[in-house]
C-alpha positions in Angstrom: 5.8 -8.1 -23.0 6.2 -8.6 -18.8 4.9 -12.1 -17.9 3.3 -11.9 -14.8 2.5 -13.5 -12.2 -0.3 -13.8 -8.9 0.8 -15.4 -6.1 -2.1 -15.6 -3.5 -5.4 -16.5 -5.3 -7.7 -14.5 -2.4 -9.5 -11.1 -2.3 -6.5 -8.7 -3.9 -5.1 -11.3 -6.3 -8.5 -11.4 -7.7 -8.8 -7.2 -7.9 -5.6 -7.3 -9.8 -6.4 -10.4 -11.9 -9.9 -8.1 -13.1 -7.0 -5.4 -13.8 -5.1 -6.9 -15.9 -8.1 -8.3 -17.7 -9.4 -4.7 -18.0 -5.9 -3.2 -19.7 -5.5 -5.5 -22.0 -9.5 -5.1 -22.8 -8.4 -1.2 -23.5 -5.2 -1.8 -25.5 -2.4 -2.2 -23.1 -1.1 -5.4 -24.1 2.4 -4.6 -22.3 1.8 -7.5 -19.7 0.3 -10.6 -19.9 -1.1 -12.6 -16.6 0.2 -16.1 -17.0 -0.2 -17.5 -13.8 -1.9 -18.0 -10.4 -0.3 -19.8 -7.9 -2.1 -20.9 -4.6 -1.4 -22.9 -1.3 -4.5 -25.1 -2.7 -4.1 -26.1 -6.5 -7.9 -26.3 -6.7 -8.3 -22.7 -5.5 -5.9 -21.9 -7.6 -7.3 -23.6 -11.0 -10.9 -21.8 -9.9 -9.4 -18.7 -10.1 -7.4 -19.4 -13.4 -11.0 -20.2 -15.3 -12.4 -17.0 -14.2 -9.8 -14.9 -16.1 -8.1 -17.5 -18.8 -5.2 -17.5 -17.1 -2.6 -20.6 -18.7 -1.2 -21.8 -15.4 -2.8 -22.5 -12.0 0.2 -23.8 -9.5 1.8 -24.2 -6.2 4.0 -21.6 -4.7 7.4 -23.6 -5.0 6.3 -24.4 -9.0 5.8 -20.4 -9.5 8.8 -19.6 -7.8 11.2 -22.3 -10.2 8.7 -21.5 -12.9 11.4 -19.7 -15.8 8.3 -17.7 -17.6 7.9 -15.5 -15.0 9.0 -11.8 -15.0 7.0 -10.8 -12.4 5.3 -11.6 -9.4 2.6 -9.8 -7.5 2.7 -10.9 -3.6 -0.7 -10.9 -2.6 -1.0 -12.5 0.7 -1.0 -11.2 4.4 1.9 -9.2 4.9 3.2 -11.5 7.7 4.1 -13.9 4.6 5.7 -11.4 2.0 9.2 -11.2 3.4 9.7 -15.2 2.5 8.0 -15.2 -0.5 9.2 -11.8 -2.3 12.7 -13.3 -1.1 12.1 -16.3 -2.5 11.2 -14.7 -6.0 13.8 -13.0 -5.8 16.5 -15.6 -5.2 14.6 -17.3 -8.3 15.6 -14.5 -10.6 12.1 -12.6 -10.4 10.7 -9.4 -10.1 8.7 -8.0 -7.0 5.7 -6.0 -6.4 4.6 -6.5 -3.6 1.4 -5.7 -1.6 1.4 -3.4 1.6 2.3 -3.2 4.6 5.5 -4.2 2.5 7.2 -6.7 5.4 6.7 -6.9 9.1 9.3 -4.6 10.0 12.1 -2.5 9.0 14.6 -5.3 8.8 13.1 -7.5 6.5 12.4 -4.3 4.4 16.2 -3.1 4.1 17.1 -7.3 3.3 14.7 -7.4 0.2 15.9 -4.3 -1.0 19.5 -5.2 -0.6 18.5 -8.8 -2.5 17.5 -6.7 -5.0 19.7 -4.6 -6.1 22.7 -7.2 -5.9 19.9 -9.6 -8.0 19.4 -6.4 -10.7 15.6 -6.7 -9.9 12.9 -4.3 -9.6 11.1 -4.7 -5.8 8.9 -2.0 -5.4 5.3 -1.7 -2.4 2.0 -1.9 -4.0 1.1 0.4 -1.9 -1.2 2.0 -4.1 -2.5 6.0 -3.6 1.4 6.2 -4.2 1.3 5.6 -7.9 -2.0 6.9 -8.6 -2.5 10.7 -10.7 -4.7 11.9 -7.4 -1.3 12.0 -6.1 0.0 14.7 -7.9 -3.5 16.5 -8.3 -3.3 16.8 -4.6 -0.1 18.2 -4.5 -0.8 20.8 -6.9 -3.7 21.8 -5.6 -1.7 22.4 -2.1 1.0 24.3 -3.6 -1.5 26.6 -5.8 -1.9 28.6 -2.9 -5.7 28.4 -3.3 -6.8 27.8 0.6 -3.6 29.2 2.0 -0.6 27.5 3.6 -1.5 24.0 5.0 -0.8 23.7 8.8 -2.8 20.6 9.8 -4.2 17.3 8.6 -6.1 15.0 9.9 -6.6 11.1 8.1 -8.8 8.8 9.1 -9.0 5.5 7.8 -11.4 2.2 9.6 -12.7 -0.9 8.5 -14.6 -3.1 10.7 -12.7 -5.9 9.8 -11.7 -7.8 13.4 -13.5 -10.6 12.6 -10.4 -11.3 10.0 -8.2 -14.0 12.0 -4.9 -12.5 10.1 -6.0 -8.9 12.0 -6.6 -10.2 15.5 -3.4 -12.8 16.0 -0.2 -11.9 17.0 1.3 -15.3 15.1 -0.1 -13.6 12.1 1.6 -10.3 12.7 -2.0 -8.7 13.0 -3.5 -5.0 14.1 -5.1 -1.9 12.7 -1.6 -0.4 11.9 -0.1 -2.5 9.5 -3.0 -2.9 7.6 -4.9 0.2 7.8 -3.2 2.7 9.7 -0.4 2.5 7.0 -2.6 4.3 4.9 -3.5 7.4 7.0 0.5 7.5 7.6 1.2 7.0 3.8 -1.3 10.4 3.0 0.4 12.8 5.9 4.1 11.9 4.3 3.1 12.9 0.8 1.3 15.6 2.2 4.0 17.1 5.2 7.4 14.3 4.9 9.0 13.4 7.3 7.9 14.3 11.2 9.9 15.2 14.0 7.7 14.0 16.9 5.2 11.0 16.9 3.2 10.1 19.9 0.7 7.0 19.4 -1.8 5.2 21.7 -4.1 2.3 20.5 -6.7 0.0 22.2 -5.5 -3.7 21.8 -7.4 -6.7 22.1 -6.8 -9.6 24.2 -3.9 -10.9 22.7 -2.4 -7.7 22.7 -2.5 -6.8 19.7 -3.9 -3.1 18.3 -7.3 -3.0 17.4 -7.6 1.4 17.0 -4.7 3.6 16.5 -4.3 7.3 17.1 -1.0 8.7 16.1 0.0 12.7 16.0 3.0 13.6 14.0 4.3 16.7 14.8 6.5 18.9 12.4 9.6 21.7 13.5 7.8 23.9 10.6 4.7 24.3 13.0 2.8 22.1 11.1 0.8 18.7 12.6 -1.0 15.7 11.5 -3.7 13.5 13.3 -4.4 10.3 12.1 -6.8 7.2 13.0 -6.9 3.8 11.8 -9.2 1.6 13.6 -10.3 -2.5 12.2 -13.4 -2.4 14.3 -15.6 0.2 12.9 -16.4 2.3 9.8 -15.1 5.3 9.0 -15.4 8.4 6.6 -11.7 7.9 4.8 -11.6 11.4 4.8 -8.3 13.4 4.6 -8.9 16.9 5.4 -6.1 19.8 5.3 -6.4 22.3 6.7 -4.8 25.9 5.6 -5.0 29.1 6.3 -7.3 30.6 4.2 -9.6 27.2 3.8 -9.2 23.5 3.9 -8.8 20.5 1.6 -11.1 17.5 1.8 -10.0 14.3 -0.3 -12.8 11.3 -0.5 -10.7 8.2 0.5 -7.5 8.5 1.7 -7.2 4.9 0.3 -8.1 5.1 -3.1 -8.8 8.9 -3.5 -11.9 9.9 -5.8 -12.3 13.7 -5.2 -10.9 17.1 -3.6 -12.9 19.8 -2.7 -11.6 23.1 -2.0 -13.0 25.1 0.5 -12.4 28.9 1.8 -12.6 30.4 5.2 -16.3 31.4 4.8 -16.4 27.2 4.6 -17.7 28.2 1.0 -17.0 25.0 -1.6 -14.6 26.9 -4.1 -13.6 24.1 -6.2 -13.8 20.4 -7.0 -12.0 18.1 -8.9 -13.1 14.6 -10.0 -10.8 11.9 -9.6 -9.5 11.1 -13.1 -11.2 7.8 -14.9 -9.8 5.0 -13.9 -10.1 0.9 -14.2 -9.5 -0.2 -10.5 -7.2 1.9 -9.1 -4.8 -1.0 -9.0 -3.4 -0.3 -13.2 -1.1 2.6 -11.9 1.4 0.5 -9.5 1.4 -2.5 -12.5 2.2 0.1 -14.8 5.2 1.9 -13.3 6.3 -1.7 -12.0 6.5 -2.4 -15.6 8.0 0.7 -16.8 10.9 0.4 -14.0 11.6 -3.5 -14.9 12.1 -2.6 -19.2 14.4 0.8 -18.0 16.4 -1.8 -15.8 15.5 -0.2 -12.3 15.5 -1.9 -9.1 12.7 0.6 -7.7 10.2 2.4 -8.5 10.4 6.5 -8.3 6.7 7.2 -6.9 7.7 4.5 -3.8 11.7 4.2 -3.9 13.1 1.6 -1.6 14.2 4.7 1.1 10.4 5.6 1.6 9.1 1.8 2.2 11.8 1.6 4.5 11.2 4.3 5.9 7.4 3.7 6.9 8.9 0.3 8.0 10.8 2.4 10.5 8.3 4.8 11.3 5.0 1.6 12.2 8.4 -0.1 14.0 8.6 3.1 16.1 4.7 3.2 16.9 4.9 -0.2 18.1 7.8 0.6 20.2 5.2 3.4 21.9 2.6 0.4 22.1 5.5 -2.3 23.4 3.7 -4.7 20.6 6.8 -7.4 19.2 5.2 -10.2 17.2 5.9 -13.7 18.7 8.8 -13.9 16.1 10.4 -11.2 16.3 11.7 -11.9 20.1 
């Protein structure tokens, strides 16, 4: 049995908290949810009631709290590097939620923490750990519309009204948030680019509002991606080979694929397998890593977060965007 843990009692916490609920409601009584801890006790004791959970605390009593297997981080990301370290340094195990960190650096530090501690740290990041992955994979390499040669991933909320998005203090913009899905799907998809060229539109405080970013591959191949937090978008992920294309619904939290050949003719389509949330996948392997002793997990191994950590540090670079601390 993994003991687990929420720290951050807001929108997230509460989508894993119904999770959990919902496995152990089908039989998987592997992990039990035994606390929520908050900044504000009383948020955190509302949110214990609505799901049963035995201990509603304070960050510091979670992180001295010796019950505790593991913690979900499920805060802004501009807060995760302190408190996954801190769980860490309290003999705890990590899974944490996207964008990971801030940057590459404090990526490569928890991981290193990590594996001297003997604990699992692993990105909820989570279209990684989900089946769709694989499903879209094999549906690529079946041949069926050809050899893939371009994507395109778009993926916009109209979320700027969100203080943590629009602040630079906060470590905010469409990238780290958003855009880090579109960039997730085109690595799964192509790996690892050779070129990338990025633009964006930044707000007042100079901080990026829409993203366009083109990866560009030595195999010929390319990928074209938007993330945007002022408007809505489709989600879509569209490849595009060359006897068809691919179309997934969501890049975020994929629920279909349709195949389609060059006479734009809908060939195939394949459903996205049941499932409770979405959100059970990344818990489960979390789990599954921490009882075979790993410090990561195989469908997002420490080299690939810090690798996207390198790759949105790079895009920033193109944008000159530092966050306040990082100077």
């Amino acid at each position: 049995m993994i003991r687990y843990a929420i720290l951050g009692a807001g929108a997230i916490g509460h989508v894993m908290a119904k999770t959990v609920t919902m496995m152990n409601q089908a039989g998987n009584n592997g992990v039990k949810l035994c606390a929520i801890a908050s900044r504000d006790v009383k948020r955190a004791k509302e949110f214990a009631s609505l799901y049963g959970i035995e201990k509603a605390c304070t960050y510091e009593d979670l992180y001295n709290d010796k019950d505790i297997d593991l913690v979900y981080i499920a805060t802004p990301h501009n807060f995760h590097f302190e408190q996954s370290k801190r769980c860490l340094e309290s003999g705890k195990h990590v899974l944490c939620e996207k964008a990971f960190t801030v940057n590459a650096k404090e990526a490569r530090e928890l991981c290193k923490i990590a594996r001297e501690r003997n604990l699992l740290i692993t990105e909820a990041i989570w279209p990684r750990y989900q089946p769709m992955r694989q499903i879209i994979n094999e549906t690529i390499s079946s041949g069926i519309a050809g050899q893939p040669m371009m994507l395109t991933a778009t993926l916009c909320y109209s979320i700027s009204h969100n203080q943590r998005l629009v602040k630079p203090e906060l470590a905010g913009g469409a990238l780290l948030d958003v855009g880090i899905y579109s960039l997730n799907f085109a690595n799964m998809i192509f790996g690892d680019p050779d070129e990338v060229d990025a633009v964006c539109v930044k707000n007042m405080a100079g901080v990026d509002m829409s993203d366009s970013i083109t990866l560009r591959y030595k195999s010929g191949q390319m990928a074209v991606l938007n993330a945007s937090s002022m408007c809505i978008s489709d989600r879509m992920g569209i490849i595009y080979c060359t006897k068809g294309h691919i179309r997934v619904e969501n890049i975020n939290n994929p629920q279909s694929i349709e195949v389609y050949n060059e006479r734009y003719e809908l060939i195939k389509k394949i459903p996205c397998p049941p499932q409770l949330t979405g959100y059970e996948y990344e818990l489960i392997k979390a789990c599954e890593a921490i009882e075979k002793g790993q410090t990561e997990c195989e469908d997002m191994p420490h080299e690939r977060t810090i690798y996207m950590m390198e790759l949105m540090d790079s895009i920033r670079a193109q944008y000159s965007l530092k966050y306040p601390f990082e100077k």
